[in-house]
C-alpha positions in Angstrom: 95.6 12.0 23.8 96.7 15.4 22.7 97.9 18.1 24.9 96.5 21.4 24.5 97.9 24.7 26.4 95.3 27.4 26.5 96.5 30.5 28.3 98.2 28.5 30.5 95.6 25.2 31.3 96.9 21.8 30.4 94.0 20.1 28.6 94.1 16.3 27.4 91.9 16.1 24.2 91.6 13.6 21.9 92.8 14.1 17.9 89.9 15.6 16.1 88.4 18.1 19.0 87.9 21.3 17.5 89.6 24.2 19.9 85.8 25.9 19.6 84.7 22.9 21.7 88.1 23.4 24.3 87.1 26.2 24.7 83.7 26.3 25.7 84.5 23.3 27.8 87.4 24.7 29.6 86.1 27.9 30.8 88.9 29.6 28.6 88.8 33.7 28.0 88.0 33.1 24.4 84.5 34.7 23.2 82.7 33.1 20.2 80.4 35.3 18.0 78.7 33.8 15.5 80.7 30.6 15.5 81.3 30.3 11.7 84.6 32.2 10.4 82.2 35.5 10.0 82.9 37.7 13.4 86.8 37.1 14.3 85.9 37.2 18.1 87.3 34.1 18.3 91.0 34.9 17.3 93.8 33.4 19.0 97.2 33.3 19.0 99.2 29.8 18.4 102.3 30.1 20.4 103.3 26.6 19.2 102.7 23.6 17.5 100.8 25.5 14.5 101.5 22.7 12.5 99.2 20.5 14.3 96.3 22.2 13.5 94.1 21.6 11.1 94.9 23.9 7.8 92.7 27.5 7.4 89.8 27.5 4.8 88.8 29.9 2.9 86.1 31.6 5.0 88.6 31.7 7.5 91.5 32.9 5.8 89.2 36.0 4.7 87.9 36.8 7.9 91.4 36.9 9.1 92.6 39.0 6.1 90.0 41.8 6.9 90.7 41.8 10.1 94.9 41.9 9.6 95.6 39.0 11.8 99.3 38.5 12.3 101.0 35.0 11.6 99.9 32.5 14.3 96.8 33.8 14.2 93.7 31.1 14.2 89.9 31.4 14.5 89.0 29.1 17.2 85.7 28.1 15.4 87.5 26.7 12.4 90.7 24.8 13.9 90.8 20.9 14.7 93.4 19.9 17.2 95.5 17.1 15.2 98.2 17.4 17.5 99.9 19.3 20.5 99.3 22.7 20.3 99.9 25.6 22.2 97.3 28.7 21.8 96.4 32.4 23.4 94.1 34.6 22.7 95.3 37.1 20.2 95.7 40.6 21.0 
């Protein structure tokens, strides 16, 4: 099991979960728009373990770039837990 810290809350996922399904499961604070790397109302901050995430796709990376993420940023939609991973929501 993987250890993911959302705002705080320890949650025990397995590898694979996306952080869209954490999320919604968890009760978290993060919103979700439209649910596929086109809105950015899902943006979060990784405090740690970035690395363990699965890598941004294009859609994703564009969203972010109109939207002038800072590094650390995610989309919550798009991101697969592979590992222990601490997020926020972004600012």
């Amino acid at each position: 099991m993987i250890t993911v810290n959302v705002a705080g809350q320890e949650i025990e996922v397995a590898a694979g979960t996306t952080l869209q399904y954490i999320c919604d499961a968890h009760d978290t604070l993060v919103t979700f728009g439209c649910r596929a790397a086109r809105c950015g109302t899902c943006m979060i901050k990784v405090i740690s373990g970035a690395d363990n995430l699965s890598p941004a796709g294009p859609d994703e990376r564009a969203v972010l770039d109109v939207l002038a993420w800072s590094p650390g940023c995610r989309l919550a939609c798009q991101a697969t837990v592979l590992g222990t991973v601490t997020i926020d929501v972004a600012d």
